[in-house]
C-alpha positions in Angstrom: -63.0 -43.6 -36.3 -61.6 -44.3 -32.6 -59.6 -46.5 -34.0 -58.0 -43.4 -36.5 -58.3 -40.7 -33.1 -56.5 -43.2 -30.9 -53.7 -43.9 -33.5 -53.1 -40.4 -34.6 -53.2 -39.1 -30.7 -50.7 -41.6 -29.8 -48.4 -40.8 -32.4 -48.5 -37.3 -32.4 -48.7 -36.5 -28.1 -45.8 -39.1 -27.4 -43.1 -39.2 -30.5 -42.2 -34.9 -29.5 -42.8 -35.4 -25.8 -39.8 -38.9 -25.8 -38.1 -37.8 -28.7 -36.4 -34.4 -27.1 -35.2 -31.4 -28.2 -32.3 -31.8 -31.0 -30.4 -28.1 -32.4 -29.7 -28.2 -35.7 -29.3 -26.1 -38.4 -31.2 -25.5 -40.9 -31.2 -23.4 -44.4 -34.3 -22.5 -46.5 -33.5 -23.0 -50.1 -35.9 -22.2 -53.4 -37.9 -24.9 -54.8 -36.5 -25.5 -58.5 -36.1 -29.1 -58.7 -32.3 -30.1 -59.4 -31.0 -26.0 -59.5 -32.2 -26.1 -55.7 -30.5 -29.0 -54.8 -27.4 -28.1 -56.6 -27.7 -24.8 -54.9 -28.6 -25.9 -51.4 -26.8 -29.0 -51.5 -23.8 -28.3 -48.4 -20.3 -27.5 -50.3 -18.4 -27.1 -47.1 -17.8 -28.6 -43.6 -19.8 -25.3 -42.4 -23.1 -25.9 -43.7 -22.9 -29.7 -42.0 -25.8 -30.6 -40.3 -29.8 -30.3 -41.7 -30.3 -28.1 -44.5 -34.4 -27.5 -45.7 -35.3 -28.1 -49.3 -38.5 -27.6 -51.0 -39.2 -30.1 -53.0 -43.2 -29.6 -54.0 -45.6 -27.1 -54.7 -49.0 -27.9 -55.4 -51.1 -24.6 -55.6 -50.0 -22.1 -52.8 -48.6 -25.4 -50.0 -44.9 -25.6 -50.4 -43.8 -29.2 -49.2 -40.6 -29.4 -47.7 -37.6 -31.9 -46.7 -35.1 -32.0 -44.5 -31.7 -33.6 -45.0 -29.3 -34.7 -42.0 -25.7 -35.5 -43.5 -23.0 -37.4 -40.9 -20.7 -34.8 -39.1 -17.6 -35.7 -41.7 -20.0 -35.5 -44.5 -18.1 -33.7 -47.5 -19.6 -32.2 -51.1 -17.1 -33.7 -53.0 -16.4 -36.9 -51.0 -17.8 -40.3 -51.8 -21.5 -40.5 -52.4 -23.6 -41.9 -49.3 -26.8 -44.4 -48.9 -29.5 -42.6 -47.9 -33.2 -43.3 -46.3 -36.2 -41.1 -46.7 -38.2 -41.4 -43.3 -42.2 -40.5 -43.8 -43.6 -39.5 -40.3 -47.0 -41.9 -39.0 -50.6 -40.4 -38.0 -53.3 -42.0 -40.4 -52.6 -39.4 -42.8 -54.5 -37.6 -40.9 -51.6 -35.7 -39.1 -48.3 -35.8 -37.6 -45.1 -34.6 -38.6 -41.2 -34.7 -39.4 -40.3 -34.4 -35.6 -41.0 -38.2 -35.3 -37.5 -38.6 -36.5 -35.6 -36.0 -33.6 -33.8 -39.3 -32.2 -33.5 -41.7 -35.7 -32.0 -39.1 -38.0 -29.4 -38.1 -36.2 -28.7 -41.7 -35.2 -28.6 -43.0 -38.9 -26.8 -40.0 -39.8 -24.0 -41.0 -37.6 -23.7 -44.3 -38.6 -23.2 -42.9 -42.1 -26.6 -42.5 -43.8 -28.0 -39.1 -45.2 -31.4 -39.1 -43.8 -34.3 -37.5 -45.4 -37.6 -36.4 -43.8 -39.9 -35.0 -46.3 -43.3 -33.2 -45.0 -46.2 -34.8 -47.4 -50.3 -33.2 -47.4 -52.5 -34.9 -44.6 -55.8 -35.1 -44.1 -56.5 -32.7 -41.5 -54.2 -29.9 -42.4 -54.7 -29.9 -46.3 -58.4 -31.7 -46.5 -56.5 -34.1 -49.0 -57.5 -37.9 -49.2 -54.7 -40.9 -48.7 -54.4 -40.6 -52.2 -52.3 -37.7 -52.5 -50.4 -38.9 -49.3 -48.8 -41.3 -51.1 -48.4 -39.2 -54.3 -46.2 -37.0 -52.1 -44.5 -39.8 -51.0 -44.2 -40.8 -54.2 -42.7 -37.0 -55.9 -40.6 -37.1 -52.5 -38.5 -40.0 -53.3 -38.5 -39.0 -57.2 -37.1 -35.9 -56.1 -33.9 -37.3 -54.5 -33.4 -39.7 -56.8 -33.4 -36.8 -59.2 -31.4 -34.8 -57.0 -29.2 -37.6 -55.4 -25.7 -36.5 -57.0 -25.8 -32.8 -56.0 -26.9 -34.2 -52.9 -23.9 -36.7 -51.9 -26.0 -39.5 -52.4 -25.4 -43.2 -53.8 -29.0 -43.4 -56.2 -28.4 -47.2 -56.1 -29.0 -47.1 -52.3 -31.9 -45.1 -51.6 -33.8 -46.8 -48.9 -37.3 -45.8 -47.3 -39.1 -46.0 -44.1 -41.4 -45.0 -42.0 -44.0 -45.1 -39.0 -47.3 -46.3 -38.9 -49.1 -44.8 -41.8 -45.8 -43.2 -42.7 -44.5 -47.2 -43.2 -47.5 -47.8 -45.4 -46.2 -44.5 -47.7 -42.4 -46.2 -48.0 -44.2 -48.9 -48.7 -46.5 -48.2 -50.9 -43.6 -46.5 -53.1 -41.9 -50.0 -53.7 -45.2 -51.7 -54.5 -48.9 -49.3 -55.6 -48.6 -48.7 -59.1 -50.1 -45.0 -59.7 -50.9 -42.4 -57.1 -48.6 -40.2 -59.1 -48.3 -36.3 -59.0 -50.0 -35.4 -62.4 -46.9 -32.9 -62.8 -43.9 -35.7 -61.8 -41.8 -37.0 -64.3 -42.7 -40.9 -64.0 -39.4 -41.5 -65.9 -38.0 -40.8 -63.0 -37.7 -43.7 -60.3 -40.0 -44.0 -56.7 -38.9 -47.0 -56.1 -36.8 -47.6 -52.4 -33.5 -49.7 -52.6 -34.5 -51.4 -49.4 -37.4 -50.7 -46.7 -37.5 -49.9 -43.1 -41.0 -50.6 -41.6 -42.1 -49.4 -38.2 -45.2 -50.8 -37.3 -46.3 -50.1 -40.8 -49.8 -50.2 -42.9 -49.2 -53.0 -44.8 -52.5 -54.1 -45.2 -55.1 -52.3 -46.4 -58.0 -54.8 -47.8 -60.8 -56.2 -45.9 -60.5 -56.4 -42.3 -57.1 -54.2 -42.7 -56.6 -51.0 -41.4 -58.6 -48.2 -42.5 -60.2 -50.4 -45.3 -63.8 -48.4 -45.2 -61.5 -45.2 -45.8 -59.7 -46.5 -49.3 -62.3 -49.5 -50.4 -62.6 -47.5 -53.8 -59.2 -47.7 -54.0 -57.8 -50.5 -51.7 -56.7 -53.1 -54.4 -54.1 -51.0 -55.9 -53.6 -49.2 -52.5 -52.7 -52.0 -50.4 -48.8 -52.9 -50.0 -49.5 -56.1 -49.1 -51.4 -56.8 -51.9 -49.5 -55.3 -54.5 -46.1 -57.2 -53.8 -44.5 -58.1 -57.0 -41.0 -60.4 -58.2 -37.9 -59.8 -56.9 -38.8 -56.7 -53.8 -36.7 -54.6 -52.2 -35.4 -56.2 -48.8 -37.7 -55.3 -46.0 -37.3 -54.8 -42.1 -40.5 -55.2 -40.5 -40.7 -53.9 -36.9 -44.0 -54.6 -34.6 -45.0 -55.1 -31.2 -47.0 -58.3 -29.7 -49.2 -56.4 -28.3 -50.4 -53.6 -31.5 -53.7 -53.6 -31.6 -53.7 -52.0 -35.2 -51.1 -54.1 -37.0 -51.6 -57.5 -35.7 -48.2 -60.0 -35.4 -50.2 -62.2 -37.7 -50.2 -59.7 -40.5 -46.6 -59.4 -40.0 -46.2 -63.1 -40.5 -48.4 -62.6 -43.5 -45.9 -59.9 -45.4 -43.4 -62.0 -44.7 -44.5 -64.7 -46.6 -45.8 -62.3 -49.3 -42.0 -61.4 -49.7 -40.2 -64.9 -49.7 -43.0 -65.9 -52.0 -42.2 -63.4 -54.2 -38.2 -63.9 -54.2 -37.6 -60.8 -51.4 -36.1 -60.8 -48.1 -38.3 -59.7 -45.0 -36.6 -59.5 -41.5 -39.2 -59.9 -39.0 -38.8 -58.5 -35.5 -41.6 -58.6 -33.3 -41.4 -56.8 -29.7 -42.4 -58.5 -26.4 -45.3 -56.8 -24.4 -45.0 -53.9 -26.6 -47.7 -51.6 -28.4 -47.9 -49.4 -31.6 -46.2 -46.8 -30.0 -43.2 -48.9 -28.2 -40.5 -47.4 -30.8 -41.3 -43.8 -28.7 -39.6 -45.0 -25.8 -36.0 -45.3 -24.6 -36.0 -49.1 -24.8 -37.4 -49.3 -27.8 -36.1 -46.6 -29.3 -32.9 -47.9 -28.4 -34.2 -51.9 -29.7 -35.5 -50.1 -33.2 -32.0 -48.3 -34.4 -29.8 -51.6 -33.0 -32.0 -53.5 -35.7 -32.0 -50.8 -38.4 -28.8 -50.9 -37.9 -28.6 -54.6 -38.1 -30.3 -54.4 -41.5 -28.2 -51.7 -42.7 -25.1 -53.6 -41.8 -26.4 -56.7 -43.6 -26.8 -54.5 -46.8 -23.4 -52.7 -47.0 -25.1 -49.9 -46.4 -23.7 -49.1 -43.2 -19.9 -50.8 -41.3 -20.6 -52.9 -38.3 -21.2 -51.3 -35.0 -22.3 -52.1 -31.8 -25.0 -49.5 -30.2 -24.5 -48.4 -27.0 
């Protein structure tokens, strides 16, 4: 449990207080699955920026997420990779804000970023189960809804912090954890993964094992890799003391085993939280960017 207070603390007190204040607009829109996002989707250079979208109701909690398009972003120009970004806390809290600095930053590169609001445990009383089955109706949503949208469905990319890592995650590789009411036709899966200190690991000795040990086996990313994964970016510091360097190693090794791509970048004298700093704010978008470059995904760049 100290281990869950200290983790959600440090992700919620310092990722609003480093990340700044960022204006940007924003536009309510109705929650009818593709209708909305045909509706909502931006049809002019006006309504550039972040537009809101609900994407889930489940009883009277309306889930929402928003969408950051580049500045020459146009409806009827050429469809655009995207990533959906899940905010870290446990899944006990924490929110969207997380992603003030690296939305804006992948939008102008040339990404639409997506940063959906999911149930957590101590503002819904929900379980990690349905944490990851929002995660899960989150991504089926803009797949469903990538043309409206501007997006390219064949390059739909996930990431996220902490626990949120461990939802992007867990959307490539946990079979079930669905939304009774999602259309499983419908794809979860992430063209590519960006992991920020993610929850990879979830089985004995992992993190929050007591939490999911009902459930672990099919819960657990790392242990639910199968052939031919998405390619992965795995970001850590030396000095986490909740996702160790040597399960890092160990992903890594789960990937190549199974015929994927991991690209391993491990922080000097850095901690769970180092990606909330300047520096390693800074560090973290240079090598998402890196990985997006590698992919096509995104034209070469140097950050400043």
């Amino acid at each position: 449990m100290k281990a869950f207070i200290s983790i959600i603390l440090c992700l919620i007190i310092c990722s609003p207080a480093i990340a700044g204040e960022l204006k940007v607009g924003s536009k309510k829109a109705s929650p009818e699955g593709t209708p909305a996002a045909q509706k909502n989707a931006p049809t002019s250079e006006k309504e550039e920026g972040v537009k809101t979208l609900t994407y889930k109701k489940v009883g009277d909690v309306e889930l929402e997420m928003k969408i950051t398009y580049p500045p020459d972003w146009k409806a009827d120009g050429k469809k655009l990779p995207a990533i959906v970004l899940f905010f870290g806390g446990g899944w006990h809290a924490g929110d969207i804000t997380q992603f003030r600095i690296t939305a804006p930053f992948l939008a102008e590169r040339g990404m639409i970023v997506v940063t959906p609001e999911y149930r957590t445990i101590q503002k819904h009383g929900v379980t990690p189960v349905q944490c990851l089955a929002d995660a899960k109706s989150a991504m089926r949503y803009v797949y469903k809804n990538a043309a409206a949208l501007g997006i390219d469905a064949s390059r739909i990319a996930a990431g996220g912090i902490s626990a949120g890592g461990h939802l992007a995650a867990a959307t490539a590789f946990s079979k079930g954890f669905d939304e009774p009411a999602d259309d499983l036709q419908v794809n979860c899966k992430p063209s590519a993964l960006a992991l920020i200190v993610p929850v990879i690991d979830n089985g004995p000795g992992g993190f929050a094992h007591d939490q999911v040990k009902a459930y672990w086996e099919a819960f657990s990313p790392m242990h639910n890799i199968g052939p031919n994964p998405p390619p992965a970016l795995f970001l850590v510091g030396d000095l986490d003391k909740y996702i160790p360097v040597a399960t890092a190693h160990q992903f890594k090794a789960e990937m190549e085993k199974h015929g994927g791509r991991c690209d391993l970048k491990i922080y000097e004298k850095a901690d769970h939280a180092f990606n909330f700093s300047p520096t390693g704010s800074k560090d973290t978008h240079q090598d998402m960017d890196d990985f997006f470059v590698s992919l096509g995904y995104l034209k070469t760049k140097e950050i400043p």
